[in-house]
Wavefront OBJ file of the C-alpha trace (Angstrom):
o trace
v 11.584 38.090 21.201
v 9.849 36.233 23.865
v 7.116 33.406 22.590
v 3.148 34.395 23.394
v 2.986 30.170 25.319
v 5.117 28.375 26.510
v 3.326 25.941 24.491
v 0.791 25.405 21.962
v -1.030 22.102 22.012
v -3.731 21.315 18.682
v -7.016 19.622 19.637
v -8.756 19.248 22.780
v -9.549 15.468 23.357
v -8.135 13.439 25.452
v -4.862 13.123 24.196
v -4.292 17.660 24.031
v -5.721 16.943 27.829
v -3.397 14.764 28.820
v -0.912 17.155 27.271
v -1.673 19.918 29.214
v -2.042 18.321 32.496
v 1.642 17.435 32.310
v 2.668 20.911 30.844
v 0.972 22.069 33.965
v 3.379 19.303 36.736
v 6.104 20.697 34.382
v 5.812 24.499 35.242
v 4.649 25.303 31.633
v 1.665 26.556 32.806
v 0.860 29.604 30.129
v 0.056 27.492 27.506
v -3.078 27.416 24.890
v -5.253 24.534 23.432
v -6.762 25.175 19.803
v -9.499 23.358 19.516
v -11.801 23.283 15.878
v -14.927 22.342 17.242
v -16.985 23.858 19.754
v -16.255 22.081 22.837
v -14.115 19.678 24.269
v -13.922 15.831 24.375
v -12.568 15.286 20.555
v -14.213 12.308 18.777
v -16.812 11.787 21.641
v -17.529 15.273 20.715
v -18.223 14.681 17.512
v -19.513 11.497 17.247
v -22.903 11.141 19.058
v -24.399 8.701 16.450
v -27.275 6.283 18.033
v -25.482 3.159 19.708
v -22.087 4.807 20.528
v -20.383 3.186 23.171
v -16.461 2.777 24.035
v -15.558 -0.719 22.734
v -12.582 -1.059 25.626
v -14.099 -1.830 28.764
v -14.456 1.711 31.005
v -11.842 0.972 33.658
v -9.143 1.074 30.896
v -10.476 3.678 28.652
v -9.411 6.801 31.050
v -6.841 8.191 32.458
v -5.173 5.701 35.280
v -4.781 8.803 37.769
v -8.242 10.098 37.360
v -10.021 6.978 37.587
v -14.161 7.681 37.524
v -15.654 4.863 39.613
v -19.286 5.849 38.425
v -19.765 4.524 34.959
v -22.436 3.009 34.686
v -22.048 -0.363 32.514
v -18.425 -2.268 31.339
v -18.583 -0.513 27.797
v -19.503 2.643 28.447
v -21.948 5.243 26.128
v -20.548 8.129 24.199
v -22.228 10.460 26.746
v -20.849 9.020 29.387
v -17.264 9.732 28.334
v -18.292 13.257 26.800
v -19.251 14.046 30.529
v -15.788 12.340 31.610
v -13.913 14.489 29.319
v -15.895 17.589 30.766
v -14.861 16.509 34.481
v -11.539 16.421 33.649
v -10.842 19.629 32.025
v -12.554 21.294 35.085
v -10.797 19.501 37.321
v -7.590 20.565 36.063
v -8.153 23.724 35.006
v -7.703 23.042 31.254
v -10.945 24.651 30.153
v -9.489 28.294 30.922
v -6.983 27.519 28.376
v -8.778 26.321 25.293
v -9.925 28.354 22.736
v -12.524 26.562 20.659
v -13.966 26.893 17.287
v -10.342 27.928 15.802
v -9.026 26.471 12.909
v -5.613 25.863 12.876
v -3.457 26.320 9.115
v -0.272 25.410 9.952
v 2.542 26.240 11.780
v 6.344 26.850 10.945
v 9.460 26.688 13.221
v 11.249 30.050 13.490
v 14.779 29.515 13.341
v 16.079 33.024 14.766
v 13.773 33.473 17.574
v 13.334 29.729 18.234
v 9.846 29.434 18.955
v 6.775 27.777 16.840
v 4.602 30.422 14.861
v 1.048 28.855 14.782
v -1.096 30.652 11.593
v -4.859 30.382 12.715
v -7.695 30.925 10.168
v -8.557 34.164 9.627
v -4.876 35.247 9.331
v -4.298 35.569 13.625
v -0.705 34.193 14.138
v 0.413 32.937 17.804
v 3.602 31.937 18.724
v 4.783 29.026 21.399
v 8.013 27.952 23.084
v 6.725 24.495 22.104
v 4.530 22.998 19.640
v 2.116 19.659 20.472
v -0.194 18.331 17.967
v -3.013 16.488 19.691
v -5.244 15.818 16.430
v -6.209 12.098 17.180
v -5.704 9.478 15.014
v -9.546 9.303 13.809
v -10.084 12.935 13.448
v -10.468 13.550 9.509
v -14.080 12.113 8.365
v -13.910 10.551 4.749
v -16.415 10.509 2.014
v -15.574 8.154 -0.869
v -16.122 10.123 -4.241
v -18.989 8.147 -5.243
v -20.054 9.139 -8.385
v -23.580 10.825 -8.736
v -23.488 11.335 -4.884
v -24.031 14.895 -5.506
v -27.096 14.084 -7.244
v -28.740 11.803 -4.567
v -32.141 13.971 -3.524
v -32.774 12.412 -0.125
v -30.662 12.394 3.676
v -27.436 12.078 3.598
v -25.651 12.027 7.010
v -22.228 11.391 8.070
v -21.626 9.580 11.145
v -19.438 11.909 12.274
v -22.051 14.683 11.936
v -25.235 13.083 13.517
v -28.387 15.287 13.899
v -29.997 13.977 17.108
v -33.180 15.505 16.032
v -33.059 13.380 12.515
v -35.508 10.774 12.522
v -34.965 7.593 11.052
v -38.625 5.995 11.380
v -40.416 4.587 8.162
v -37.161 5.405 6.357
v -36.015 3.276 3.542
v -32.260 3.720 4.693
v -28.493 2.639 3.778
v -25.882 2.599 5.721
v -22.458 2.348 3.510
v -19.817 0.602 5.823
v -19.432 -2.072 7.936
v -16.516 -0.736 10.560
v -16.877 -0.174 14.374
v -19.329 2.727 14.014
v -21.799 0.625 11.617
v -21.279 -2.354 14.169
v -22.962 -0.266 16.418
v -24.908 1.924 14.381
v -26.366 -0.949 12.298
v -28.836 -2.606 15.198
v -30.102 0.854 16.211
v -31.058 1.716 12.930
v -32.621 -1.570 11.648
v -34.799 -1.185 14.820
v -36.454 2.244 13.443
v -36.031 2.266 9.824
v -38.947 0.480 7.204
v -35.969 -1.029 5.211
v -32.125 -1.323 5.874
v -29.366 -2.289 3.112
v -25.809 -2.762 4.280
v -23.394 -2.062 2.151
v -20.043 -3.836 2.768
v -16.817 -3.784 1.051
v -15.025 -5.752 3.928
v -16.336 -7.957 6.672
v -15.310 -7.469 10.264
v -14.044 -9.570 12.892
v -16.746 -9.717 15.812
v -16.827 -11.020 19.045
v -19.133 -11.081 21.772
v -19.604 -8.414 24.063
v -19.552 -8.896 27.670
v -21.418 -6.166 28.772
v -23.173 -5.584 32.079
v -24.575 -2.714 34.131
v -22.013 -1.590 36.834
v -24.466 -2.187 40.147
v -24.669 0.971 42.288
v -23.246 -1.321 44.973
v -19.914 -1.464 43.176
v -19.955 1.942 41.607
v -19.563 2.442 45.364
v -16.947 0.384 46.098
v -14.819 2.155 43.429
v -15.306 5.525 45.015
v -14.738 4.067 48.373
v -11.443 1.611 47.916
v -9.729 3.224 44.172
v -7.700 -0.010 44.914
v -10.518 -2.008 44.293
v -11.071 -0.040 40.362
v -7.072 -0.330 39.864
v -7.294 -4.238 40.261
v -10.209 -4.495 37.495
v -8.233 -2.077 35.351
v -5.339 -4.096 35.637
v -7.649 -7.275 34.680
v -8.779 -5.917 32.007
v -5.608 -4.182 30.584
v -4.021 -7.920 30.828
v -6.649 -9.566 28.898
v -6.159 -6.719 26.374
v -2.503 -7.203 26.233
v -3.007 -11.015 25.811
v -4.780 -10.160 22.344
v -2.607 -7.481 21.325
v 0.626 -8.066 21.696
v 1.092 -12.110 21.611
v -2.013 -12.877 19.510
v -1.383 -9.854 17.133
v 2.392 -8.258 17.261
v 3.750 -11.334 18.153
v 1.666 -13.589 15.741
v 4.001 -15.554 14.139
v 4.657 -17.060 18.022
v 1.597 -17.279 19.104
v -0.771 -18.683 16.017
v -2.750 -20.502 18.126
v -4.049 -17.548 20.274
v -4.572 -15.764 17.052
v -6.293 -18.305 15.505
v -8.597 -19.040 18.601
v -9.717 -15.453 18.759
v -11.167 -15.870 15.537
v -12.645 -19.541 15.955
v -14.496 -17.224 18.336
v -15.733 -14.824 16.453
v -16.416 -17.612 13.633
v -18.745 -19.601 16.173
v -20.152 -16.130 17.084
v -21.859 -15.371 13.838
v -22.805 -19.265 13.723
v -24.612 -18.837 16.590
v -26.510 -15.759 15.348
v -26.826 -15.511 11.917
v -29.603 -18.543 10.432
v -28.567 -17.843 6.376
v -25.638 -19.772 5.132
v -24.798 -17.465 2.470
v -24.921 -14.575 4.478
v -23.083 -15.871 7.478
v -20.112 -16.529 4.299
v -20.491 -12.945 3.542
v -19.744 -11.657 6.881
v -17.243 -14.004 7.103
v -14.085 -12.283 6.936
v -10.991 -13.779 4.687
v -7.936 -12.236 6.830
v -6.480 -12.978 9.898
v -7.862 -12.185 12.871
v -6.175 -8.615 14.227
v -5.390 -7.389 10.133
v -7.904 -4.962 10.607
v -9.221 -3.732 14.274
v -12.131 -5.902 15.472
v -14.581 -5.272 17.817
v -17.735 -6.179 19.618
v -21.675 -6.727 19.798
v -24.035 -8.860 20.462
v -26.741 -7.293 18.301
v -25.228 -6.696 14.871
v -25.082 -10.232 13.240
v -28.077 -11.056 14.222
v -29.485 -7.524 12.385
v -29.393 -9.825 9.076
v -31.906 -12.460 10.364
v -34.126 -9.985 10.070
v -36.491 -9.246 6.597
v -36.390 -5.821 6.506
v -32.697 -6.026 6.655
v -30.222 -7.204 3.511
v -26.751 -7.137 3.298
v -25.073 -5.940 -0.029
v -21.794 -7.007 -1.273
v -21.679 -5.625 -4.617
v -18.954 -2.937 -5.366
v -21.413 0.437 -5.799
v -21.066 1.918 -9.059
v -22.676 5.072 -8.750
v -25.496 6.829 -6.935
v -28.829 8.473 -7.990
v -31.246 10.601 -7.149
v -33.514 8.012 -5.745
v -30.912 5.157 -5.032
v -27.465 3.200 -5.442
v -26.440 1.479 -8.263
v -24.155 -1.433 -7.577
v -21.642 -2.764 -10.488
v -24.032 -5.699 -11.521
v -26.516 -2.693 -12.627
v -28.667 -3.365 -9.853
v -30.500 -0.594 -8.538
v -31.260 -0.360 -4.713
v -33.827 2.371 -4.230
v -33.382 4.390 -0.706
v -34.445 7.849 0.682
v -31.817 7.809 3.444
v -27.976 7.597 3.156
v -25.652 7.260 6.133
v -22.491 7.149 5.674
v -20.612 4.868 7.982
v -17.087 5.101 5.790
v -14.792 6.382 8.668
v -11.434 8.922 8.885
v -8.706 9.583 6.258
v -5.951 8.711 8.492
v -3.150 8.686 6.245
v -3.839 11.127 3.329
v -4.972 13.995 5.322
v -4.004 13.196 9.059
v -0.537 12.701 9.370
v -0.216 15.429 10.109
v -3.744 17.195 10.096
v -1.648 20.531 9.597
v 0.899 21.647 7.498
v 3.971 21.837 9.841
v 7.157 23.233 8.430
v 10.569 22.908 10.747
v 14.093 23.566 10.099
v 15.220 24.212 6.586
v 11.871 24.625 5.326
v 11.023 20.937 5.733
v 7.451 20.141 5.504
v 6.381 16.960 7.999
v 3.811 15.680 5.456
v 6.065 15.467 2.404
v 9.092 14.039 4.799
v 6.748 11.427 5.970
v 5.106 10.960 2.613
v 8.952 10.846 1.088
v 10.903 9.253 2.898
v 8.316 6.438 5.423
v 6.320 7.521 8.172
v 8.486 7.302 11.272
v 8.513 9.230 14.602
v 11.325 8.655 17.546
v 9.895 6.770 20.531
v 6.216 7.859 18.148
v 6.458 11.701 19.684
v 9.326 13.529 18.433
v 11.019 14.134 14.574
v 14.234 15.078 13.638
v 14.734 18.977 12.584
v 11.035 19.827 14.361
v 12.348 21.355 17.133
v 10.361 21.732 20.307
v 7.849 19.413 19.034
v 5.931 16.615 20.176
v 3.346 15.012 17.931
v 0.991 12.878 20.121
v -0.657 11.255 17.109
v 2.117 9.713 15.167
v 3.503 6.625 12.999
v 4.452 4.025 15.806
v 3.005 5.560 18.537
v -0.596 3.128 19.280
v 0.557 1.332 21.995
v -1.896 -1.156 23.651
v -5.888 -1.558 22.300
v -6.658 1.558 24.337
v -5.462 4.930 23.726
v -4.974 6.234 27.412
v -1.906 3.778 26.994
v -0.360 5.741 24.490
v -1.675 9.451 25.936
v 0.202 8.144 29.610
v 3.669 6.564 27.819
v 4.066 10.249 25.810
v 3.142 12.856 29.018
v 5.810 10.470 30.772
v 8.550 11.333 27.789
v 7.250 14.571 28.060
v 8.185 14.471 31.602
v 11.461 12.895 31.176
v 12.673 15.498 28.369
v 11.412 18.581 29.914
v 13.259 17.629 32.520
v 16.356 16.990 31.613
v 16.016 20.389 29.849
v 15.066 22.053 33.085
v 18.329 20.688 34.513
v 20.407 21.323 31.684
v 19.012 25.161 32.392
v 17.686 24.044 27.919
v 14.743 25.740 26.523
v 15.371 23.757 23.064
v 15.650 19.886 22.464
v 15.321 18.153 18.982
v 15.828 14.088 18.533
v 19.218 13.409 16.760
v 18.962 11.702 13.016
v 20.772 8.493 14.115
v 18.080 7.912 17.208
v 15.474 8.082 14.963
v 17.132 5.934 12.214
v 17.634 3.510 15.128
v 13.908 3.293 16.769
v 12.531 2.802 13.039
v 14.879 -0.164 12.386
v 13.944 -1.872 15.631
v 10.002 -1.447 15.460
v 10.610 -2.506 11.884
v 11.987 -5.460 12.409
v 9.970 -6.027 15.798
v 6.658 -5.834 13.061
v 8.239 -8.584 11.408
v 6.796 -11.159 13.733
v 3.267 -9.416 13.622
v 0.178 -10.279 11.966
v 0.399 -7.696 9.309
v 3.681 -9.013 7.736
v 3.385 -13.041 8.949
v -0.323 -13.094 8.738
v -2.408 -12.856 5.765
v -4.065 -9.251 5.647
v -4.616 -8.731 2.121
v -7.788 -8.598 2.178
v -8.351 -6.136 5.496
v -8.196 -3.047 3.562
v -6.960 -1.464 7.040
v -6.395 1.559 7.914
v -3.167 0.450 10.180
v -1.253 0.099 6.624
v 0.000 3.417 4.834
v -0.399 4.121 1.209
v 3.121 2.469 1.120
v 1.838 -1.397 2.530
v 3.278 -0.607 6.311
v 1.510 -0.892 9.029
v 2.801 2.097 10.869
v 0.287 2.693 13.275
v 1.188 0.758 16.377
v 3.795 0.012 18.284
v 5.341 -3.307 18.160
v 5.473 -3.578 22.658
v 3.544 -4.577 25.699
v 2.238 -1.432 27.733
v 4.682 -2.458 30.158
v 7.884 -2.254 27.861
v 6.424 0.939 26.158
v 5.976 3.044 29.693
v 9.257 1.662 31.029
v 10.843 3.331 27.802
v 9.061 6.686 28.092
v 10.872 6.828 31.350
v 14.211 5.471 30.284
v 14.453 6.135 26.860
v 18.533 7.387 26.286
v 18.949 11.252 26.858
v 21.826 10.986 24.778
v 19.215 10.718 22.111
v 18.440 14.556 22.252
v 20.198 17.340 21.554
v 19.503 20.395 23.885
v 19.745 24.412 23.373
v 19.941 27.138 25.839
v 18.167 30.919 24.755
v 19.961 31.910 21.735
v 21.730 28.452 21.075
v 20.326 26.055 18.358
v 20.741 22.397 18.966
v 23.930 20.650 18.012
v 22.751 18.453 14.867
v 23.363 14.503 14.877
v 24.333 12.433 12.194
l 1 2 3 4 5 6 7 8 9 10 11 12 13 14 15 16 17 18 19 20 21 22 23 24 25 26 27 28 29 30 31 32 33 34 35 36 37 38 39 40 41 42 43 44 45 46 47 48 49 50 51 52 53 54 55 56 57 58 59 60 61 62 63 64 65 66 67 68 69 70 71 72 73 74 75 76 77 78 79 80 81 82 83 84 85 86 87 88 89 90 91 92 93 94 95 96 97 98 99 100 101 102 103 104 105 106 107 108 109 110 111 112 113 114 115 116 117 118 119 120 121 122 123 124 125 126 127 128 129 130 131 132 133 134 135 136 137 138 139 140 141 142 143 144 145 146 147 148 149 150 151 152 153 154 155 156 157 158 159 160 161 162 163 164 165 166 167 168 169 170 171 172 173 174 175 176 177 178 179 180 181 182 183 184 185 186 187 188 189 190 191 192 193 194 195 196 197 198 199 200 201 202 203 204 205 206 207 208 209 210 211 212 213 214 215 216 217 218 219 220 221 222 223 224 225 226 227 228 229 230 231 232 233 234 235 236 237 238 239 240 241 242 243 244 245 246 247 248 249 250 251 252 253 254 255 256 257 258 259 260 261 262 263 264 265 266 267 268 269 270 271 272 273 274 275 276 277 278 279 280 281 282 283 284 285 286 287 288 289 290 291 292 293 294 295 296 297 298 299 300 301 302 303 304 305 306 307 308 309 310 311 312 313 314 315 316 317 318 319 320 321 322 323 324 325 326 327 328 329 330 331 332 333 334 335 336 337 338 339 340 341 342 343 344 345 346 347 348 349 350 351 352 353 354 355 356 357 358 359 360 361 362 363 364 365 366 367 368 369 370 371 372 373 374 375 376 377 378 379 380 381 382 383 384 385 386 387 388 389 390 391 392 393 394 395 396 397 398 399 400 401 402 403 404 405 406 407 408 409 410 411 412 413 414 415 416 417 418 419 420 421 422 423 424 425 426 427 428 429 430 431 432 433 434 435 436 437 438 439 440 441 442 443 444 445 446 447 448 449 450 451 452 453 454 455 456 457 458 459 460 461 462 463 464 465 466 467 468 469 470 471 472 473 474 475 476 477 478 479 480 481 482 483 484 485 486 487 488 489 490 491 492 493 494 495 496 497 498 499 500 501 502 503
């Protein structure tokens, strides 16, 4: 019984994009993207707080072969890449394809017909050749269970849900976290509200923000000469690569890069914070790179302000009028935003229940027996699946790195199957037993193992201490290897055949 797709890809952000543009150079044309929310462009769908901006410099946060030469400053706004992720999709003909506001359950791998059954809410079932998870790493908002938080009688927003009618003027407000969203939530809020308190469990590594508006004159340029955009992309990309991978996955080589990043972001809140005691508050007590930092030139100097006080109390609970911090101090509010980020490991890997051969369930595997992922896109006994958000797969500080490395494995493995006349492929045992041993022991050397991060409360480690997140390799090495990786790593099927399974 033929499949309904060729392929079914989950979530329409960038990364499901990316996806189906290479399904489409690939011949898999009759394919469908499930997408929960209403429209496209995943978490610059959903998050339009005030102050959202890309915090990765615009010529390296899109796709290298759709390069837009018209945005209009270094780190572009939200809006600006909601509108990018809107050209794209009609430029390559992805809209067509998308269904949106479907929910996806789950999906199981059907053994006898060899094809992925997709359950939808509602009870619809579709079926696909090929199964690709495109959920995004920071897709699952999370609410810490504070208790009483039921009981609190004024606003309470979620960044992830901002109300762009909500007014924040005169409002005595809170914002609980002090991540990348509150970094650039924080400053915009300050400047409305009648009283801010930030509350903050961790501090944050900051550094300035080179930020400028693109002139018109070279906005021009980029359309004009693409050359001209690739050599600032490259730039940029280096400069990112000299942070990541020496000063961060190579760390225990290259100390003093690590250590001058944060001498930077040390004299950065010197400069802008007056208060002693404060600037040791949002002084963070982990290495620099534990925890993701990022960039502003507005929020330390938020605290200089009166109306503005940062809290570093643990919160006890939360009433009707106000939080209640664990010294029994009672901070009295009318407006709560919450600022606490995603649930990436307890609900998002994977975002779906996904059963494959023999009944086993990816989330318990994972949860069982270490979060792994061959090459970060494939599992052994999922066949005909590709999970574009997995453990080891973050390559690079910007995530059209990793989208580009997996459509070109895509590209190698479909076709090798397309000359092997295949319609099946699943990644043998012993490859996978082999990548996780070598970006183990790569992560060794990083600053998550030789540095001191226990403090970061990051979200790159797992419930289990690793920090199985990103890939331990230069953009470079990691492309090089979605284009060379060993075929010999994959067992292939043809029609009614299942794959030969590897030790």
């Amino acid at each position: 019984m033929a499949p309904r797709y060729d392929a079914v890809v989950v979530g329409a952000g960038f990364g499901g994009m990316g996806a189906g543009i290479q399904l489409d150079r690939l011949g898999l044309s009759d394919y469908v993207i499930l997408e929960r929310e209403n429209d496209l462009g995943g978490t610059w769908h959903v998050n339009h707080y005030p102050g959202l901006a890309v915090d990765i410099a615009s010529v390296t946060y899109s796709y290298s072969f759709e390069p837009n030469p018209y945005w209009s400053r270094l780190f572009a706004p939200g809006a600006e890449l909601k509108k990018y992720a809107a050209h794209v999709a009609d430029k390559y003909g992805l809209r067509r394809r998308m269904r949106f506001g479907v929910v996806v359950d789950g999906a199981r791998w059907d053994v006898d017909q060899e094809h992925w059954v997709v359950t939808l809410a509602g009870g619809e079932t579709i079926t696909g050749r090929y199964l690709l998870t495109a959920t995004g790493f920071l897709s699952q908002p999370y609410t810490p269970p504070f208790p009483g938080i039921e009981s609190f009688a004024g606003k309470i927003i979620h960044t992830t849900a901002w109300e762009d009618d909500f007014d924040l003027t005169g409002r005595k407000a809170a914002v609980i976290g002090t991540g990348a969203t509150a970094v650039q939530l924080v400053p915009e809020a300050a400047a409305k509200v009648a009283e801010l308190t930030v509350f903050q469990r961790t501090p944050i590594w900051v550094v300035p923000k080179v930020d400028v508006p693109i002139p018109a004159a070279v906005q021009k340029l980029f359309a004009r000469v693409p050359a001209a955009q690739k050599a600032a992309r490259m730039v940029n990309t280096s400069l990112l690569e000299a942070v990541m991978v020496l000063g961060v996955l190579h760390f225990d080589r290259a100390r003093p890069l690590n250590r001058a990043a944060g001498l930077l972001a040390k004299a950065h809140l010197r400069v802008q914070v007056r208060d002693k005691e404060i600037r040791r508050k949002l002084t963070p007590h982990y290495d620099f790179g534990c925890k993701r930092p990022t960039f502003s030139n507005s929020y330390f100097a938020v605290f200089n302000r009166p109306d503005v006080r940062l809290e570093t109390e643990s919160i006890d609970h939360i009433e009707a009028d106000g939080i209640v911090t664990a010294d029994g101090r009672k901070t009295e509010i009318d407006t709560l935003i919450l600022a606490t980020g995603f649930d990436l490991w307890d609900v998002n890997f994977p975002a779906i229940e996904i059963i494959g051969r023999d009944g086993r369930d990816l989330g318990k595997w994972w949860r069982d027996n270490r979060f792994q992922a061959y090459e970060g896109i494939t599992v052994p006994e999922f066949p005909n699946f590709l999970s574009l958000n997995s453990p080891y797969s973050y390559s690079g500080l910007s995530y059209f790195t990793t989208i580009e490395a997996q459509m070109k494995h895509m590209g190698r493995l479909f076709g090798e199957m397309r000359r092997r006349g295949a319609q099946t492929f699943e990644v043998s045992e012993a490859a996978n037993a082999r990548f996780l041993a070598e970006v183990t022991e790569r992560l060794g050397s990083s600053v998550f193992y030789a540095g001191d991060c226990s403090t970061a409360r990051s979200y790159y480690f797992n419930p289990h201490g690793e920090a199985a997140l990103l890939r331990p390799n230069s953009t470079v090495s990691t492309h090089r290897r979605a284009v060379g990786f060993p075929l010999a790593d994959y067992t292939f099927g043809s029609g009614a055949e299942t794959p030969a399974r590897s030790a």
